[in-house]
MARBA-522916 format. One record per residue (C-alpha): residue number from 1; residue in three letters; x, z, y. Coordinates in Angstrom, 3 decimals. Example, Ala and Ser with C-alpha at 12.3 -4.5 7.8 and 13.67 -1.06 7.14 Angstrom:
% MARBA-522916
 resi resn       c1       c3       c2
    1  ALA   12.300    7.800   -4.500
    2  SER   13.670    7.140   -1.060
END
This chain:
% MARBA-522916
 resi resn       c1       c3       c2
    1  UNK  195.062  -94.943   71.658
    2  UNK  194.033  -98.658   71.102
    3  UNK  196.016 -101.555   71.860
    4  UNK  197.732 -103.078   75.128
    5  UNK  196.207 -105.801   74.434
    6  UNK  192.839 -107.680   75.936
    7  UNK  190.984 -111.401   75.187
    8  UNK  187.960 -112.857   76.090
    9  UNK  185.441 -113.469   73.335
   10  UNK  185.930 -117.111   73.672
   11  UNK  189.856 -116.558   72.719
   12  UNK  188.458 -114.866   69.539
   13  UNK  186.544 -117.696   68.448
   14  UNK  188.911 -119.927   68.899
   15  UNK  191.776 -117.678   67.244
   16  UNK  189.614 -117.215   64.545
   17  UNK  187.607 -120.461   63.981
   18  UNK  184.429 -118.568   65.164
   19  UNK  181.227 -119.915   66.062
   20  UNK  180.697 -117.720   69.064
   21  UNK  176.887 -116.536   69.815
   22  UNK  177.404 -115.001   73.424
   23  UNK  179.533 -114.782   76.879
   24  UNK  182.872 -116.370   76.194
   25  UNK  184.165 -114.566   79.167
   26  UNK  183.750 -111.272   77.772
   27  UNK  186.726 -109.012   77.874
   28  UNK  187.722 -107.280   74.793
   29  UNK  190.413 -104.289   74.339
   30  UNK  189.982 -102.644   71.037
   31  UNK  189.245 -103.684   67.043
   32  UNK  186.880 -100.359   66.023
   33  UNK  184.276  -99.967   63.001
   34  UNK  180.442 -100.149   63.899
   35  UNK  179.967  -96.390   63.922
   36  UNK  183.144  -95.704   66.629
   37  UNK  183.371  -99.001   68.744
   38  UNK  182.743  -98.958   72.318
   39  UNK  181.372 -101.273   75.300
   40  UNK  184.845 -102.656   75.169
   41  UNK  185.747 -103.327   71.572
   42  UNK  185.039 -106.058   68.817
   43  UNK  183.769 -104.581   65.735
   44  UNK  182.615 -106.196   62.054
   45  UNK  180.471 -106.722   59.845
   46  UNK  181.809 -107.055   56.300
   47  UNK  179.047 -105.754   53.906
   48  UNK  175.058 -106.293   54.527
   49  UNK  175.028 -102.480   53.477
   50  UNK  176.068 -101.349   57.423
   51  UNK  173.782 -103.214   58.734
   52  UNK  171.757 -100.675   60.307
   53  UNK  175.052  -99.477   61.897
   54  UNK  175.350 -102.983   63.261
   55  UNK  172.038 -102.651   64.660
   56  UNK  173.121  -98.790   66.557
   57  UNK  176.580 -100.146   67.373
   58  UNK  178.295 -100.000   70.879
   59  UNK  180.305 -102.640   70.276
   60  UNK  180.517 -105.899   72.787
   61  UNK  180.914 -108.130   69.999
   62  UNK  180.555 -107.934   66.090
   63  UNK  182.448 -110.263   62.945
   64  UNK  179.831 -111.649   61.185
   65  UNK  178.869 -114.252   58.482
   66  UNK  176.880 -117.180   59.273
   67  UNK  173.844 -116.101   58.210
   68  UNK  174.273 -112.907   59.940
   69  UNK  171.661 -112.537   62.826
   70  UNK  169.090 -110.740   64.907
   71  UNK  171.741 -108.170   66.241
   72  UNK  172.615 -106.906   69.706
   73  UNK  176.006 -107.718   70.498
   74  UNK  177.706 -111.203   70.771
   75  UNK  178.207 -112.340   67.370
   76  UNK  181.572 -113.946   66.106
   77  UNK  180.348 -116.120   63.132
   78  UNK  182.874 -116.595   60.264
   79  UNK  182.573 -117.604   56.459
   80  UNK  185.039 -114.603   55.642
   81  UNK  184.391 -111.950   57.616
   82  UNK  187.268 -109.475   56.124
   83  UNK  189.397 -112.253   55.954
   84  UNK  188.658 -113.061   59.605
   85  UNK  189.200 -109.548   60.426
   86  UNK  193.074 -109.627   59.160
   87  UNK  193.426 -112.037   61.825
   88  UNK  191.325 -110.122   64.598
   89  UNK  193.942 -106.698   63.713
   90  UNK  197.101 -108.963   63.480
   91  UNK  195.995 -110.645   66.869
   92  UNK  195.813 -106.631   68.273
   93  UNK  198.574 -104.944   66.698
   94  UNK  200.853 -107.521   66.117
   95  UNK  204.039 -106.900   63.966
   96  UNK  207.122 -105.658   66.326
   97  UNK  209.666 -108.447   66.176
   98  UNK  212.780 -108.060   63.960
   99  UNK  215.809 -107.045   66.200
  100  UNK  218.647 -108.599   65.082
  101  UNK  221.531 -106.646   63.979
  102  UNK  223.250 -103.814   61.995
  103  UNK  223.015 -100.047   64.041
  104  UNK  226.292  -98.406   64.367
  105  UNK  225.280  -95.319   62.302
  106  UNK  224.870  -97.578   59.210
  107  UNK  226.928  -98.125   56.496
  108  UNK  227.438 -101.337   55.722
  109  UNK  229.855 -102.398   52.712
  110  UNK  232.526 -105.231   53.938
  111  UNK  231.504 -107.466   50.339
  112  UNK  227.845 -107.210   51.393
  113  UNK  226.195 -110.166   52.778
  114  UNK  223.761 -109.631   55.618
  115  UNK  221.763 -112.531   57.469
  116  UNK  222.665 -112.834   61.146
  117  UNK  218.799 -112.588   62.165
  118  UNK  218.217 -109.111   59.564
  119  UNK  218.190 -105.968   60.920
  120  UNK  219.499 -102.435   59.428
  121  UNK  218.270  -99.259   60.595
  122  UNK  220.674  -95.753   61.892
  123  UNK  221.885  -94.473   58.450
  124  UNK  221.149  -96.935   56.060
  125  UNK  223.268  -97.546   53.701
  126  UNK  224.669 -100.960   51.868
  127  UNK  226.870 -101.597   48.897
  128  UNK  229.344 -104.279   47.647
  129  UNK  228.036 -107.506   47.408
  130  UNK  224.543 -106.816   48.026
  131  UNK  222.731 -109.633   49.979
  132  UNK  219.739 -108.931   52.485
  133  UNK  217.972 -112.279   53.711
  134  UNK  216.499 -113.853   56.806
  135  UNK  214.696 -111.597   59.145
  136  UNK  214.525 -109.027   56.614
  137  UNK  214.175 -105.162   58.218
  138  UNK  216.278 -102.202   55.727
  139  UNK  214.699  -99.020   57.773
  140  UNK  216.651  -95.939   58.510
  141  UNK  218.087  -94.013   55.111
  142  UNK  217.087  -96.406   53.277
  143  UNK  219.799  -97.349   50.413
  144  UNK  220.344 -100.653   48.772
  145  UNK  223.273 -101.149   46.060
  146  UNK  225.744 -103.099   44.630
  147  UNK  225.065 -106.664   44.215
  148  UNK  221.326 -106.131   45.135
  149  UNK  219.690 -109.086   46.725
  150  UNK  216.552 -108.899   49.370
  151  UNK  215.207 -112.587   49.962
  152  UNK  213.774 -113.433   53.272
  153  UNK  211.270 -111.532   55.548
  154  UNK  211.841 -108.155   52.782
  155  UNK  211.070 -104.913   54.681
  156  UNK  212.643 -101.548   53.159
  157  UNK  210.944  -99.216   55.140
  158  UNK  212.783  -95.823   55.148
  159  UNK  214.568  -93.547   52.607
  160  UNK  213.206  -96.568   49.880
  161  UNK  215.885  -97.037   47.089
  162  UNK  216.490 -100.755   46.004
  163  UNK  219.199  -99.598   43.633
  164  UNK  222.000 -102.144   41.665
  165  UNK  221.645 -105.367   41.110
  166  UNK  217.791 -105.084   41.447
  167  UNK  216.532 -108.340   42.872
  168  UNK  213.894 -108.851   45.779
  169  UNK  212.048 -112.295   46.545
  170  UNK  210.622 -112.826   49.599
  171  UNK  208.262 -111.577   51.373
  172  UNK  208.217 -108.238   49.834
  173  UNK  207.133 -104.662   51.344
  174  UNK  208.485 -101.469   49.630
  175  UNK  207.280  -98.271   51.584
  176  UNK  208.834  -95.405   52.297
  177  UNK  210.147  -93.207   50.000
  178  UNK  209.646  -96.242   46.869
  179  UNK  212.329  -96.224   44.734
  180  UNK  213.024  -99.678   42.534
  181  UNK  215.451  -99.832   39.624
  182  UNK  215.769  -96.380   38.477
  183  UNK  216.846  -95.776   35.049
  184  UNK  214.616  -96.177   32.489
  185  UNK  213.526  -93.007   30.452
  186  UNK  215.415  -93.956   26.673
  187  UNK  216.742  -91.301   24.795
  188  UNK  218.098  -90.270   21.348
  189  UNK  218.230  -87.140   19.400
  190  UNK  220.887  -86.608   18.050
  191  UNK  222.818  -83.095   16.079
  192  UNK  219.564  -81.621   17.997
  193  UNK  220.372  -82.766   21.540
  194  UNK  218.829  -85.543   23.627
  195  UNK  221.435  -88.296   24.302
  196  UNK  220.745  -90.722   26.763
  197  UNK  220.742  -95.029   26.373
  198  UNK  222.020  -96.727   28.704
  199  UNK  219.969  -98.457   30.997
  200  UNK  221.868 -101.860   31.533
  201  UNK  219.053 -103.816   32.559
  202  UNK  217.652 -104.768   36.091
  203  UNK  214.284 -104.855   38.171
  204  UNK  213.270 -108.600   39.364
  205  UNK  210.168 -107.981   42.162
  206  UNK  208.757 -112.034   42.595
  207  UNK  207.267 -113.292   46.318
  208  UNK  204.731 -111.131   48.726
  209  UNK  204.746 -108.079   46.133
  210  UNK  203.847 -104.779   47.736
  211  UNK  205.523 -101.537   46.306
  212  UNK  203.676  -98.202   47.935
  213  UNK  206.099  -94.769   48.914
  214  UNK  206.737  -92.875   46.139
  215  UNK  206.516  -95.357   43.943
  216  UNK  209.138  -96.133   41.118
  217  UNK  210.011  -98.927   39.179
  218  UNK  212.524  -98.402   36.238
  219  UNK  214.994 -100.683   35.140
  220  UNK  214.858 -102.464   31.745
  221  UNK  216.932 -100.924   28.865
  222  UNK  218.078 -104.496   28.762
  223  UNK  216.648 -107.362   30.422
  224  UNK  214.465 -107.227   33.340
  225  UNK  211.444 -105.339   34.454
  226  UNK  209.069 -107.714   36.323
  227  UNK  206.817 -107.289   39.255
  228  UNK  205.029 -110.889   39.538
  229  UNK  204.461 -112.668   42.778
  230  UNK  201.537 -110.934   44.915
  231  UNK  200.901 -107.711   42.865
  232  UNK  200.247 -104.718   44.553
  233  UNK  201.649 -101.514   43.928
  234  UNK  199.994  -98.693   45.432
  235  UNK  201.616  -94.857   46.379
  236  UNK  203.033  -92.717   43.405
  237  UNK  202.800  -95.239   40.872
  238  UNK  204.890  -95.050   37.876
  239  UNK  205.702  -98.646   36.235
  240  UNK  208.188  -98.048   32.920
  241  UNK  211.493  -99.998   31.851
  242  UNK  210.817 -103.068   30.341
  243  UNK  207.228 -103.621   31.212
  244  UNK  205.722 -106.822   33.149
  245  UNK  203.500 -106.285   36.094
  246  UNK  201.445 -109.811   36.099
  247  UNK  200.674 -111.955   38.979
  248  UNK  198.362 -110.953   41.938
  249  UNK  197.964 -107.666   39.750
  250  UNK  196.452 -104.081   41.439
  251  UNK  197.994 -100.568   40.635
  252  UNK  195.804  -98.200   42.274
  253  UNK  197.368  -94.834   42.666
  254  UNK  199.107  -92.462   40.385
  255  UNK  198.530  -95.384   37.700
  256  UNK  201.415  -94.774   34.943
  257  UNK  202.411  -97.388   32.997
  258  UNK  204.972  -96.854   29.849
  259  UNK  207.807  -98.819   28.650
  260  UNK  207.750 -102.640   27.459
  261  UNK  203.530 -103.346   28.471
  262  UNK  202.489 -106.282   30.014
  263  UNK  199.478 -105.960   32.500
  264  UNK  197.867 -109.833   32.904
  265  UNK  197.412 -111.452   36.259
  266  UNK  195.123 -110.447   38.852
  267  UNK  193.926 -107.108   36.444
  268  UNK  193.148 -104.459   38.653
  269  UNK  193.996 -100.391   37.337
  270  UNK  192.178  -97.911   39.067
  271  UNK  193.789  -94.533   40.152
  272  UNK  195.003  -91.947   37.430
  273  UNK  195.015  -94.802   34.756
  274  UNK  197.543  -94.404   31.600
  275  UNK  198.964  -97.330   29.615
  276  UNK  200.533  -96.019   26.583
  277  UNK  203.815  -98.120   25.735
  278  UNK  204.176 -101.779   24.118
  279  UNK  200.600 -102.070   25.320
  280  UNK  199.386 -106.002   26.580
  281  UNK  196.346 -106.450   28.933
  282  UNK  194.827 -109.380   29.091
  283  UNK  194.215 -111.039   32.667
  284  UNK  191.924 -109.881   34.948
  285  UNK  191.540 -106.248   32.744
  286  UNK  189.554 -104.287   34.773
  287  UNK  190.607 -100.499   34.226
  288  UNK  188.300  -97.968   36.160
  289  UNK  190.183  -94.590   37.478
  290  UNK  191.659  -92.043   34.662
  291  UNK  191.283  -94.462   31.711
  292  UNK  193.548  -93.955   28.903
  293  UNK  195.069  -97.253   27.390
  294  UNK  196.358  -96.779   23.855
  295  UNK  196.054  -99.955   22.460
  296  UNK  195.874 -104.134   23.688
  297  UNK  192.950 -105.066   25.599
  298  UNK  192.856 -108.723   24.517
  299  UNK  189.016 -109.579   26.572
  300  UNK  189.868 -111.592   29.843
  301  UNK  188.170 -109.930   32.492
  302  UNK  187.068 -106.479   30.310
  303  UNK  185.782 -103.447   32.254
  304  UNK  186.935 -100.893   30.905
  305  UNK  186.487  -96.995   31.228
  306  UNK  187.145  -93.464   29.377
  307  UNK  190.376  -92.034   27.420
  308  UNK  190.768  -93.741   24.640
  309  UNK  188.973  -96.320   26.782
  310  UNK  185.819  -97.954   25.881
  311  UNK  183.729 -100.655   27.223
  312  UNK  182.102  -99.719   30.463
  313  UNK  178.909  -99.895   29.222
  314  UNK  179.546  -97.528   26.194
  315  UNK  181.623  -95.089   28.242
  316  UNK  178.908  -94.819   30.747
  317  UNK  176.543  -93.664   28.282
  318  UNK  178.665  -91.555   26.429
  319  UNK  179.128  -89.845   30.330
  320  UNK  174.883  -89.535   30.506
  321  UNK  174.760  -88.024   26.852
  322  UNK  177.823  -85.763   27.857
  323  UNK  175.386  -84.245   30.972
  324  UNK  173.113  -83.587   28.224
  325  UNK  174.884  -81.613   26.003
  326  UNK  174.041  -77.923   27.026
  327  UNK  170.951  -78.229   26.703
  328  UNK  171.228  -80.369   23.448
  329  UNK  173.236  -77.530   21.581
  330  UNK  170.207  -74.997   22.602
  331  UNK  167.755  -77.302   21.242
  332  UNK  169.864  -77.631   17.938
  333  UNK  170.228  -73.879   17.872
  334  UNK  166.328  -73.116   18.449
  335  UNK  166.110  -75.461   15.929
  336  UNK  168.282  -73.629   13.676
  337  UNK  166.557  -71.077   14.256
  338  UNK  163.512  -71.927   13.022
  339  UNK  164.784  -73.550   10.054
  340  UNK  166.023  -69.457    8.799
  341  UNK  163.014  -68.406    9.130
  342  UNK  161.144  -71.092    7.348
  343  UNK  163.083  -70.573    4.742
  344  UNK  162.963  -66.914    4.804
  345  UNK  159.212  -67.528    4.656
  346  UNK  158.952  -69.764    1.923
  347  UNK  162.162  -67.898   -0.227
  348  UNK  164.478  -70.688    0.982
END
């Protein structure tokens, strides 16, 4: 079902700072990709690979670049055409407003502080001297501790977990299901049993970070555990106690990072990856998926591949030899072969 929502092509372009090529009294209904977009729907072009879909598309109007042309439809020229097309969805499916207020099926701690314009969801639940900013949303079951504090415009969506004293800037998103400031994973052996260390540290989560559902962030031993402003934490990631997600970082999914690593700014782990503990990577690391980290990555901007990981360029080769190797190890063995016999020709 698209969205109640219609504009004229000449709305777009000015929404969107467009340079419009075609009838600015067009009516559009719908946002839909090349392949699925109808007489009545806007569609884009982000990468000159689709372009032969652009050329077959359905679509009344298309996102372009500038130097986009020759196509059908009414073209919608931008210099960022995936940027621009954040914009186009936001302008379709726009975000339901907050509704002020706490739902009487909550349960809302008398200490806890709770901004007049936030809203909490049927069942939630809200310790002592937690404080939950400006506009911010806590879903349904969703739980939030003691002396926990959300900034402004936070959204818990439901059944997350923002447990003690873990602190949330603003601007943050933690799906459903996303559990921040579980205890860290410390133990002890001692007279042949595992005794646990307390975990007396916290989780600090900076401005516009994104944690996915499922995910978990543990609390530091001691100290904090740090998600820097604008990373983005995808589903089912693990991130250790004690470790330091950098700014404007990516975890992909099921990335799992062990206790006390740092992971630079803007680096970008693809899914499966491993970082052993104590680990540092430098910024803008570039992990492809199911790499195995054992050791500091100290190259700015490194690609790197394979468990123990390599550079890109090795570990792809090693993959083409690996392809090879069947029929490598009959060659070796023919080759064998014929050595014996040599040798059992010559009295070896």
């Amino acid at each position: 079902m698209g969205p109640a929502r219609s504009f004229t092509l000449g709305e777009l372009a000015r929404a969107l700072g467009a340079d419009l090529e075609g009838d600015p009294a067009r009516v559009v209904r719908g946002v839909a990709p090349l392949d699925a977009a109808g007489p009545d729907d806007v569609s884009f072009l982000t990468n000159p690979r689709y372009r032969a879909q652009a050329e077959g598309t359905r679509a009344a109007a298309i996102l372009v670049s500038p130097a986009t042309d020759g196509l059908r439809p009414a073209l919608l020229r931008v210099p960022a055409p995936q940027v621009a097309l954040i914009a186009l969805l936001e302008l379709f499916f726009p975000a339901p407003p907050v509704v002020p207020g706490v739902h009487p099926a909550a349960l809302v701690d008398p200490g806890a502080r709770i901004a007049a314009s936030a809203s909490v969801g049927p069942f939630a639940v809200i310790e002592a001297q937690a404080e939950v900013g400006a506009r911010s949303r806590i879903g349904a079951l969703a739980f939030i501790g003691a002396r926990a504090r959300l900034g402004e415009d936070v959204v818990v969506h439901p059944r997350a977990v923002v447990a003690a004293r873990v602190d949330l800037g603003h601007r943050v998103i933690v799906q459903a299901g996303a559990v921040l400031g579980s205890d860290g994973f410390g133990f002890v052996l001692d007279e042949g049993r595992h005794r646990r260390i307390p975990q007396v540290g916290t989780v600090r989560v900076e401005d516009d970070v994104e944690i996915g559902a499922n995910a978990t962030v543990a609390r530091a031993a001691f100290g904090e555990t740090v998600i820097a402003r604008g990373a983005k934490i995808d589903n089912l990631v693990q991130v250790a106690h004690n470790c330091r997600v950098g700014e404007h970082a990516i975890l992909a999914a099921q990335v799992g990072i062990a206790g006390s690593s740092r992971i630079g700014s803007y680096a970008m782990l693809g899914g499966q990856v491993g970082v052993a503990d104590h680990v540092t990577l430098a910024d803008g690391t570039v992990l492809v998926a199911q790499a195995g980290v054992g050791s500091n990555l100290g190259d700015p901007g490194g690609i790197w591949g394979g468990s123990p990981c390599r550079p890109v360029a090795e570990w792809r080769r090693i993959q083409a030899a690996e392809r090879r190797l069947p029929e490598l190890l009959k060659r070796v063995r023919a080759l064998e072969e014929r050595v014996r016999e040599l040798e059992g020709r010559h009295g070896g």
